[in-house]
C-alpha positions as CSV (number, residue, x, y, z in Angstrom):
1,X,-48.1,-11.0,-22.9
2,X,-46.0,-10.9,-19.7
3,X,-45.9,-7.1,-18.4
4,X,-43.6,-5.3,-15.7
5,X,-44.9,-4.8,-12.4
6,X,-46.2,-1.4,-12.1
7,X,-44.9,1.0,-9.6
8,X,-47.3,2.6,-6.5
9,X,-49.4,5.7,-7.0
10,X,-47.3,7.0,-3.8
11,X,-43.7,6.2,-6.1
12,X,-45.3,7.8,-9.4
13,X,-46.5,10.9,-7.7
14,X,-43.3,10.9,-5.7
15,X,-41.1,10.6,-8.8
16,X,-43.0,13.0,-11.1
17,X,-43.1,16.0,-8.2
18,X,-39.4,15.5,-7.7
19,X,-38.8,15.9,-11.7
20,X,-41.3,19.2,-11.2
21,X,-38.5,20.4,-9.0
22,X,-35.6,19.6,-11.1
23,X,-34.5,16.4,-9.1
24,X,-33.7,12.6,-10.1
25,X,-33.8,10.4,-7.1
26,X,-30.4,9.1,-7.8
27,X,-28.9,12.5,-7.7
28,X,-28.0,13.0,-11.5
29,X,-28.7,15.7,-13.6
30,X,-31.1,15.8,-16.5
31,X,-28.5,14.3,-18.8
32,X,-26.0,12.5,-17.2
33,X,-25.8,8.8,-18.0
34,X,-25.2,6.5,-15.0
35,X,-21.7,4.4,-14.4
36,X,-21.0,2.9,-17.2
37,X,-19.0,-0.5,-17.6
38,X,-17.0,-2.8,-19.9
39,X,-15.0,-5.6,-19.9
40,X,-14.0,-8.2,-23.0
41,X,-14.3,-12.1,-22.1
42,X,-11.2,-13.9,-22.1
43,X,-12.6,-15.0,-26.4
44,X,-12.4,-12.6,-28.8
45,X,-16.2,-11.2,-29.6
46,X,-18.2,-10.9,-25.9
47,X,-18.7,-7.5,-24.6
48,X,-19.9,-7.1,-20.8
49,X,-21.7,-3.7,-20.5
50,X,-22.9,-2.5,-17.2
51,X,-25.2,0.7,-17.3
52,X,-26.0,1.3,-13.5
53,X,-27.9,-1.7,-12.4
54,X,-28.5,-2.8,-16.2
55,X,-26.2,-5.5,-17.2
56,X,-26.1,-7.1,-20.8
57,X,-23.5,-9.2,-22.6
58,X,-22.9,-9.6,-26.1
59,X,-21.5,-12.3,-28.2
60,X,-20.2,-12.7,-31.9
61,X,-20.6,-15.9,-33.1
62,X,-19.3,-17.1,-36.8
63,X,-19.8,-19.9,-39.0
64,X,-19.6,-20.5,-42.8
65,X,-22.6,-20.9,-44.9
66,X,-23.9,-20.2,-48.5
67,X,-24.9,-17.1,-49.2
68,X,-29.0,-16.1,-50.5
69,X,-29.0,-16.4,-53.9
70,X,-29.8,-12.7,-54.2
71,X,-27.1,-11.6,-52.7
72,X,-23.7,-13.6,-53.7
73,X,-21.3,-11.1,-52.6
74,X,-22.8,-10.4,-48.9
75,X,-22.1,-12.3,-45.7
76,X,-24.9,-12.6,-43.2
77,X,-25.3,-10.4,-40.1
78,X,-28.4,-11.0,-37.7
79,X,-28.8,-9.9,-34.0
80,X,-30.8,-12.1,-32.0
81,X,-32.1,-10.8,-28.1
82,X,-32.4,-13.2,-25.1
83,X,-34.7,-11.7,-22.1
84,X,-33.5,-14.0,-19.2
85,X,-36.1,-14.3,-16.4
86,X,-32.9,-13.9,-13.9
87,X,-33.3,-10.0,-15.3
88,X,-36.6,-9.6,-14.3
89,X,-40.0,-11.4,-13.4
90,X,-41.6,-10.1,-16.4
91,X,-39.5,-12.0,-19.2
92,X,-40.5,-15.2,-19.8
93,X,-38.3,-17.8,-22.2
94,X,-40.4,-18.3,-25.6
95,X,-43.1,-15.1,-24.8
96,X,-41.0,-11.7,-25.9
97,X,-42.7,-8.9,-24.1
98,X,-43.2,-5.2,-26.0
99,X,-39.5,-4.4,-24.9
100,X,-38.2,-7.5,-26.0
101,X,-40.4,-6.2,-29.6
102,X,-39.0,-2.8,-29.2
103,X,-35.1,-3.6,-28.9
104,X,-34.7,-5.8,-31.5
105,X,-36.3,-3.4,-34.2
106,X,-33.8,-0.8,-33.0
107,X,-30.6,-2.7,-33.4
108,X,-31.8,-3.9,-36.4
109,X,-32.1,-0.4,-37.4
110,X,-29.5,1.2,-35.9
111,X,-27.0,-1.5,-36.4
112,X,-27.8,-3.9,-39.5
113,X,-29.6,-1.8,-41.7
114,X,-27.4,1.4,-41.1
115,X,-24.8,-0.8,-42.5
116,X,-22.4,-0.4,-39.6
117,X,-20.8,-3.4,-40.6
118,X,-19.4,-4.1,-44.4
119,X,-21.3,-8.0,-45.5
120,X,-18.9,-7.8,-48.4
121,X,-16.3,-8.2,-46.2
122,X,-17.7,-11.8,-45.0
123,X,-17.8,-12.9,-48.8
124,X,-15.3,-15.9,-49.5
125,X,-16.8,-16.9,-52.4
126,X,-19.2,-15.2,-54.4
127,X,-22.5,-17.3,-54.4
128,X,-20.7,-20.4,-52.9
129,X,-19.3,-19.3,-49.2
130,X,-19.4,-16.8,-46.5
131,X,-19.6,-16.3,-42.9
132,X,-22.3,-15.9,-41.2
133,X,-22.2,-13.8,-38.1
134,X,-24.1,-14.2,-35.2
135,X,-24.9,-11.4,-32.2
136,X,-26.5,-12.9,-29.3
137,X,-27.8,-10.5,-26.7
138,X,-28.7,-11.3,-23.4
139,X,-29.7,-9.0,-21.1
140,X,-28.6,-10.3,-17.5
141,X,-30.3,-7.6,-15.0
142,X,-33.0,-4.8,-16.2
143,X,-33.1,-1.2,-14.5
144,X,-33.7,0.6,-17.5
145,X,-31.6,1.6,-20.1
146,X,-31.5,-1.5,-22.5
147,X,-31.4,-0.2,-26.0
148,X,-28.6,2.1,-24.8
149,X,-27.0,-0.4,-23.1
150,X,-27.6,-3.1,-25.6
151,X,-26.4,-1.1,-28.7
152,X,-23.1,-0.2,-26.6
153,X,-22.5,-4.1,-26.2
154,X,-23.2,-5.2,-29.6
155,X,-20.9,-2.5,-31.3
156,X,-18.2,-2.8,-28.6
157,X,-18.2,-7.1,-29.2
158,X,-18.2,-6.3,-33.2
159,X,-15.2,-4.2,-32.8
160,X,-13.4,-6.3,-30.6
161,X,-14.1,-9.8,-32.6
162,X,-11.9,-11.9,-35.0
163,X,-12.7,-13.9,-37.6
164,X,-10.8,-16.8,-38.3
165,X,-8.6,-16.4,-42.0
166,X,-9.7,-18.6,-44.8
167,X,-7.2,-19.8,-47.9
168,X,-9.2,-19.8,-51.4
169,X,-7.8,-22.2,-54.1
170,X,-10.6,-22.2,-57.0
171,X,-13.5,-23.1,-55.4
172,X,-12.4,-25.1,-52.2
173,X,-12.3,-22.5,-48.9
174,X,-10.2,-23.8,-45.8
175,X,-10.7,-21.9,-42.9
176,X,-7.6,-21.5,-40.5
177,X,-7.7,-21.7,-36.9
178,X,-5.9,-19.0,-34.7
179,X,-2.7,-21.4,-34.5
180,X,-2.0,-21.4,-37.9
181,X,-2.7,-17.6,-38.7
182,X,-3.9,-14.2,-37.0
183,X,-7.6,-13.7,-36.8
184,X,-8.7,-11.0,-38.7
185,X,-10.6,-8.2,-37.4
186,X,-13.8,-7.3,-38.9
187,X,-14.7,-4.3,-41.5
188,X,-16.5,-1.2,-39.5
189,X,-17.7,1.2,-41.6
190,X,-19.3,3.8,-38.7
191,X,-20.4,3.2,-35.0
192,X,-23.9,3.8,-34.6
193,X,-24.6,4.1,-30.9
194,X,-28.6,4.8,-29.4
195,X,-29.3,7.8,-26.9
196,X,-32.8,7.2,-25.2
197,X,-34.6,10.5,-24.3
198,X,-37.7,9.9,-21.8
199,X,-40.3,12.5,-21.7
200,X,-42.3,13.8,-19.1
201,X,-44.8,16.6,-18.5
202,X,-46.3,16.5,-22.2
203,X,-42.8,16.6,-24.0
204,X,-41.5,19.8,-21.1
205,X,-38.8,17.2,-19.7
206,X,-36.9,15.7,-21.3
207,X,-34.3,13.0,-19.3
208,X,-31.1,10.7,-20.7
209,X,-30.7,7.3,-19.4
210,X,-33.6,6.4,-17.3
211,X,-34.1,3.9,-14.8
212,X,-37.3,1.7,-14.3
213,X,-39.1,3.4,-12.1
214,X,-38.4,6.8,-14.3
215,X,-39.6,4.6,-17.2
216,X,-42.7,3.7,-16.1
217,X,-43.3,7.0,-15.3
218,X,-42.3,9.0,-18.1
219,X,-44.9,10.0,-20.9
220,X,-43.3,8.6,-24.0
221,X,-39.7,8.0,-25.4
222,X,-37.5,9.4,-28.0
223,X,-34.7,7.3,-29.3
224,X,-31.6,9.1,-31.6
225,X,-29.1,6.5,-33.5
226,X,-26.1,8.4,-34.5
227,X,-22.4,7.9,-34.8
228,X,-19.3,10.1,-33.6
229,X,-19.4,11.7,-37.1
230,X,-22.8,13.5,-36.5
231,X,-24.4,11.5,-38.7
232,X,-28.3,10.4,-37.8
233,X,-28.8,6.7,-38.5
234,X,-32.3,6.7,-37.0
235,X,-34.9,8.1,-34.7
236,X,-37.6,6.7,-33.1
237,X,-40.2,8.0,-31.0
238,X,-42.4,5.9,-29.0
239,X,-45.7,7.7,-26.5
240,X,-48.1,9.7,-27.7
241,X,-47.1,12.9,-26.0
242,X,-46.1,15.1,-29.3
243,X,-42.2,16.8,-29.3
244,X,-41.7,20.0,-30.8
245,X,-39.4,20.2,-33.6
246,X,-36.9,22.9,-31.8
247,X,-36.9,20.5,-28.7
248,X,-36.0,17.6,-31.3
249,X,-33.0,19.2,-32.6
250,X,-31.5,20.2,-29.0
251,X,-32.0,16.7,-28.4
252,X,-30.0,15.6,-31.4
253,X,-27.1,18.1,-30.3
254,X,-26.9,16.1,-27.0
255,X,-27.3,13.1,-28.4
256,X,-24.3,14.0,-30.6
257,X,-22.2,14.4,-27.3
258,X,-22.9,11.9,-25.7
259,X,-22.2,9.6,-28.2
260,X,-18.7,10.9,-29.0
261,X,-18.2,10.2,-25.0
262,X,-18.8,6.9,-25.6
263,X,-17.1,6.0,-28.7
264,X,-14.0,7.7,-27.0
265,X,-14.8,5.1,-24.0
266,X,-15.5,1.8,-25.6
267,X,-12.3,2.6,-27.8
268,X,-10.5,3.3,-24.4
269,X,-11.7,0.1,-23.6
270,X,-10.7,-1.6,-26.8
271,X,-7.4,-0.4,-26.7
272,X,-6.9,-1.6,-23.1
273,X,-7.5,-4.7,-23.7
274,X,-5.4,-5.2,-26.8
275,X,-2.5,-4.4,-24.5
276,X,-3.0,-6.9,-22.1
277,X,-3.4,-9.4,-25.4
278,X,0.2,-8.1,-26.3
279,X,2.0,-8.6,-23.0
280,X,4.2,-11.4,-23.7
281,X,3.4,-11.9,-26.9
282,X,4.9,-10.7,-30.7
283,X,4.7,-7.1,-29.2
284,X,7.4,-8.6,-26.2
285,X,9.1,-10.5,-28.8
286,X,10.2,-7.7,-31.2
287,X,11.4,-5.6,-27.9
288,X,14.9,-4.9,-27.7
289,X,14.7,-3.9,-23.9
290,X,16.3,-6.6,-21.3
291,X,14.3,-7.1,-18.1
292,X,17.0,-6.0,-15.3
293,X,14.7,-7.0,-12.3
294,X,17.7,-5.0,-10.0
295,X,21.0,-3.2,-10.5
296,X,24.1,-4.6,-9.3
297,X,26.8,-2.1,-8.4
298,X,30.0,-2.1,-10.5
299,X,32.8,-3.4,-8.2
């Protein structure tokens, strides 16, 4: 299995002294995310999330299928990650490495199986029709940070997708195109979003949002999935340094902030765009204001 080149002795030792000392080599503190990024392709559904140096794009997908025989009133939801080798020289197409392993288990936790998206919703007809929707994740550039980074995307592209509106008559389903009628957005029930914790010094450190090099460094990983609500959708820990239970909750406090900073962001974001959606459109239509490029003075 393809693995990520390791850093120097000099660059660990240099990295873990400077953490001794209460310094990052970028200059943040302890837990302070890094720049963070995102823009909405001109097509309803692809999120572009940019997490310092970490790029990864996400995009919805839909199509209409039948649904699994044990579940007639359920769409279908799957995520699906792409490591591109243009990211970095350790992915290769067709051999997942264990981060490849690692982030698709979490979104599947965090996202799919804490139900942060309603599959009754995507029900046309029970046991005949529904829509299937597809998350594709592709991770463009890797500096750390990808389940983060990742989960921001796929939640940001779910909320800002539209599925195409389907007429029922008995058992036929014909699915409109956006000409003939409105997409319709899609049921969120909550907004999980993933807040990695790296570890150093047997569990005394604790830093969010680490790079590479602090990855490779760092004695293990603790991952919190929860949404704006407070609610705790999973964790999962990952090195075999242990972490105190006391330490665990602070960490879920922070966690808890930082997530309600980004959901206030990505719905910044959402909002953002909808407006430039609107200008000129139905919004510009019912407007009763004239557009009086100058005044002329009244002779």
């Amino acid at each position: 299995m393809p693995q990520e080149a390791q850093i120097s002795v000099n660059e660990r030792a240099f990295i873990q002294d400077a953490l001794k000392e209460q310094i990052r080599l970028d200059g943040r503190a302890f837990d302070a995310f890094r720049a963070l990024e995102l823009t909405f392709g001109d097509e309803y559904g692809v999120a572009d999330v940019q997490l310092g140096k970490t790029r990864v794009i996400a995009r919805i997908s839909v199509d209409v299928v039948t649904p699994a025989p044990e579940r007639k009133f359920d769409g279908v939801f799957q995520i699906i990650t792409e490591f591109s080798p243009m990211a970095s020289p350790a992915f290769e197409v067709g051999r997942p490495t264990n981060a490849e392993v690692v982030l698709s288990r979490i979104l599947e936790k965090a996202i799919r199986r804490s139900n942060a998206l309603d599959t009754e919703s995507l029900c046309i007809i029970a046991g005949l029709k529904c829509f299937a929707l597809r998350a594709d994740v592709h991770v463009i550039d890797h500096d750390g940070g990808l389940i983060d980074a990742s989960c921001i995307a796929v939640m940001a592209a779910l909320q800002h997708f539209r599925r195409p509106d389907v007429v029922v008559e008995g058992e036929k389903a014909t699915v409109l195109s956006i000409r003939e009628r409105d997409p319709i957005p899609l049921s969120i029930l909550h907004q999980p979003l993933c807040v990695t914790f790296s570890y150093f010094e047997e569990g005394e450190l604790f830093l969010v949002d680490a790079n590479l090099a602090e990855e490779q460094v760092r004695d293990g990983e603790v991952i919190i999935t929860m949404n704006r609500h407070g609610e705790v959708c999973q964790i999962a820990k990952y090195g075999g340094a242990t972490v105190e239970p006391y330490a665990l909750f602070n960490l879920t406090t922070l966690a808890l902030q930082k997530v309600k900073e980004m959901s206030k962001f990505i719905q910044t974001r959402l909002d953002d765009d909808a407006k430039k959606r609107n200008a000129g459109g139905l919004l510009a239509e019912l407007s009763a204001e004239n557009d009086r490029p100058f005044d002329r003075p009244v002779e």
